[in-house]
N, C-alpha and C positions, 0 to 999 in steps of 0.2 A: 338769742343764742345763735346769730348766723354763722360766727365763724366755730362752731362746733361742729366737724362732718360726719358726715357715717363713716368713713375710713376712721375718724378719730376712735370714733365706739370699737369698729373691728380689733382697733388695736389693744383697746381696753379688754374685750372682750376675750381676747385671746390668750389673755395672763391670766383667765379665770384657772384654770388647772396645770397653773403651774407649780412644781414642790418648791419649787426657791424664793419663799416668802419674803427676804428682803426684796430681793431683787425684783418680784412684783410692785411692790412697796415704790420702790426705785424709779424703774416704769413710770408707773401713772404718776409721780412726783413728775418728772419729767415731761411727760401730756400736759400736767394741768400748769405747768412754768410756761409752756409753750402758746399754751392758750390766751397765759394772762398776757405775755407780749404782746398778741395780736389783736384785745380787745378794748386796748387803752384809748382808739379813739370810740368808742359806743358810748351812746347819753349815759348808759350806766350801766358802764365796768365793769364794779365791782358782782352786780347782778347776774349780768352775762356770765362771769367770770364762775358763779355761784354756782349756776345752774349746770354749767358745765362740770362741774364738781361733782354734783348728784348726780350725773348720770355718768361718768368715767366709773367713780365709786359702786356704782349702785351694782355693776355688775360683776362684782368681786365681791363686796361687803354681803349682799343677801341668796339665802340658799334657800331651797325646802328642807326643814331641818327634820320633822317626823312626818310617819302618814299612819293614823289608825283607820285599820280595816273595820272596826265595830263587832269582830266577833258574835258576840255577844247580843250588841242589840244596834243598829244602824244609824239610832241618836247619838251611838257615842262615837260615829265615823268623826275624824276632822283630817284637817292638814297643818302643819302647821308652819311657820314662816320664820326663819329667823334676819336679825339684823348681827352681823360678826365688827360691827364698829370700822373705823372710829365715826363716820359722817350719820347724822341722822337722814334717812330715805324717806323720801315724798312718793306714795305710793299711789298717785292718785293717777288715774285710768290703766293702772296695771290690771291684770288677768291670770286668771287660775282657773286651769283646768284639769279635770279629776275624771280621764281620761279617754273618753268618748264626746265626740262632736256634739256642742250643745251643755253639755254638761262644764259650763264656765259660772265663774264666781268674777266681779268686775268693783275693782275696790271703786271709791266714794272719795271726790274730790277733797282732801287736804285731810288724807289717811296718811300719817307719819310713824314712822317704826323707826324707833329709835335708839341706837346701838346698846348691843346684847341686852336687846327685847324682843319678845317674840307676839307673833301675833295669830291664831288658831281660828280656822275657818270650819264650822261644822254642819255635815250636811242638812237636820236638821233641830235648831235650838231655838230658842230665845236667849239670842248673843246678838254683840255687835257685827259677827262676820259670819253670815248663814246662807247655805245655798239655796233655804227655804224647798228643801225636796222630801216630798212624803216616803221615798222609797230610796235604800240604798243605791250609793253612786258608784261606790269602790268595791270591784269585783276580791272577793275571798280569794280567790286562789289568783290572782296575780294583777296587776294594773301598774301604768305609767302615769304620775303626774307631773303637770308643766306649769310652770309662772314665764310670762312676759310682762315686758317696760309699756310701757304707753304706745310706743313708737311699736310694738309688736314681735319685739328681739327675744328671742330664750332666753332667759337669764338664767333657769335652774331646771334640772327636771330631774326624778326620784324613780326609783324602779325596785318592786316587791315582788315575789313570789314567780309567777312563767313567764313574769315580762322581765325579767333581771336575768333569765339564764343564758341569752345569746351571749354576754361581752362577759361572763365573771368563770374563771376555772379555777382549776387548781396548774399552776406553773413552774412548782419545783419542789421537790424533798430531798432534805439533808438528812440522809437516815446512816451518816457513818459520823457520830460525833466526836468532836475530840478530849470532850469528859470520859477518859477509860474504861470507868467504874458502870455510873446509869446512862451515859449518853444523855447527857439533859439537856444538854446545848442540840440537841435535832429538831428540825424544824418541817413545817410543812407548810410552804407559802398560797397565796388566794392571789391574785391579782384581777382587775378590773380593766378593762383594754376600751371600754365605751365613756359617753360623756356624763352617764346619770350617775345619779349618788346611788348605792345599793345598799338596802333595809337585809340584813344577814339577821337580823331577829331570828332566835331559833333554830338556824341552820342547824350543820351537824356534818359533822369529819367522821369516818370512819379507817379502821386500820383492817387486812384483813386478821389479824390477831383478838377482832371484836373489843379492841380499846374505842372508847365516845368521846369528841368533843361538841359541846353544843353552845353555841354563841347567845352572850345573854341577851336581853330584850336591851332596843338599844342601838345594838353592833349595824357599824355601817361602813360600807369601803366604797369611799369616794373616787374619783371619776378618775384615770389613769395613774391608779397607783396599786400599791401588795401591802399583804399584810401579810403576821406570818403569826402561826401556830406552836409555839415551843414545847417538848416534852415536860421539861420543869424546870424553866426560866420564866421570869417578868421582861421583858425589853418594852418601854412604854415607845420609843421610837418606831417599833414596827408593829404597834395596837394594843400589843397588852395582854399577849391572849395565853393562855398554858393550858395544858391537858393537867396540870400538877400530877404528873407519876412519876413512882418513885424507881419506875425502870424502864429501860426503853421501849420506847412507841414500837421504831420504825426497822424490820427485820434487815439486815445487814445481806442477806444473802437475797432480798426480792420481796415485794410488800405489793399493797394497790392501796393505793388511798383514795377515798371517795367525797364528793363533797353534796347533800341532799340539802333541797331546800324546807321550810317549816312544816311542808304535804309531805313529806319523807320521800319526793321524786328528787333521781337522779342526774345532778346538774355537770359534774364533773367527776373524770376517771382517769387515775395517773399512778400505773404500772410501772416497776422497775424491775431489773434481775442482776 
């Protein structure tokens, strides 16, 4: 793979959170055409050519898709991995760490994940992907995990509970809608300004009118993007999310909307008058 650079990766890398999905797409068409010009004299080409492939890919196609904290009981801590397709990933001398120094999981030469599959690493099981650790690894009340390439590049990292509240607010309410009647179209947007994905598992919106929304198990807002909260609409383009009432949320004359995470501590606070 000589003529594949790390400028090439940066630039892969860098389409990782983009919203313009083709255009991503587009992109690394474009890397990997560029590559294969360049490697037409190599014994073999095609290989080069290959390899280059997986690893443009690998950093767009794979995320940390869940993280269980183990509530419950610390066997059932995992992580879990997914492949978003289309290229299968060779995951062999990647690393996961579950986020204190030391606490790494280091996949096994010719570990393949292969599109929209996933693959779950638990702290400790009798599983193929185990940290082998007697004692929980993922703190309850908040942690950061990280996956890297072979080469030692970020490729994803996940953020739950007091490690997710520095980049995630709330950044905007539509509280004068233009449905006359219940105002259903009002909205109350979440935005993510950092690079990890955020586990909104549980959260919770408040009005000060004492209306709740609480996000179901699941809910995540990916890395530089919003989502938004509607009185009582569905828009699956901006997540999907509704208070369903059947009158207005958001007071017309001056509200505070608040945004707590799954500890019921306060993450975000956005006043109007």
């Amino acid at each position: 793979m000589s003529n594949f650079t790390l400028d090439d990766l940066e630039k892969a890398q860098s389409l990782v959170f983009s919203k313009d999905k083709l255009r991503t797409w587009q992109q690394l068409s474009e890397l990997l055409t560029a590559q294969l010009d360049t490697v037409k004299k190599e014994p073999d080409p095609f290989s080069t050519w290959w390899n280059t492939n997986f690893a443009l890919f690998s950093s767009v196609q794979v995320q940390i898709s869940a993280v269980n904290a183990g509530f419950a009981s610390f066997e059932d801590e995992y992580i879990e991995i997914s492949n978003l397709g289309p290229s299968i990933i060779d995951l062999s001398g990647w690393r996961l760490n579950a986020g204190s120094e030391g606490q790494d999981y280091d996949f096994n030469k010719h570990t393949l994940l292969f599109p929209q599959d996933v693959i779950r690493v638990y702290t400790n099981r009798e599983n193929a992907y185990s940290f082998d650790s007697r004692r929980p690894i993922l703190n309850n009340k908040g942690d950061t995990v990280s996956l890297y390439d072979n080469q030692s590049n970020l490729v994803s990292c996940y953020a739950y509970g007091r490690d997710a509240h520095q980049n995630v607010g709330i950044t905007h309410i539509f509280f004068d809608g233009n449905d006359p009647k219940k105002e259903s179209d009002e909205y109350i947007e979440i935005g993510n300004l950092g690079n990890h994905i955020i586990d909104l598992s549980l959260w919770e919106i408040t009005s000060n009118g004492g209306q709740r929304f609480q996000f179901p198990l699941g809910s995540k807002l990916m890395p530089h993007s919003e989502l938004r909260v509607y009185t009582n609409q569905i828009n699956e383009l901006t997540g999907g999310f509704s208070f369903n009432s059947n009158r207005a949320i958001w007071n017309n004359n001056g509200d505070v909307g608040r945004l707590f995470d799954y500890q019921k501590v306060l993450v975000s606070e956005y006043a109007y008058a």
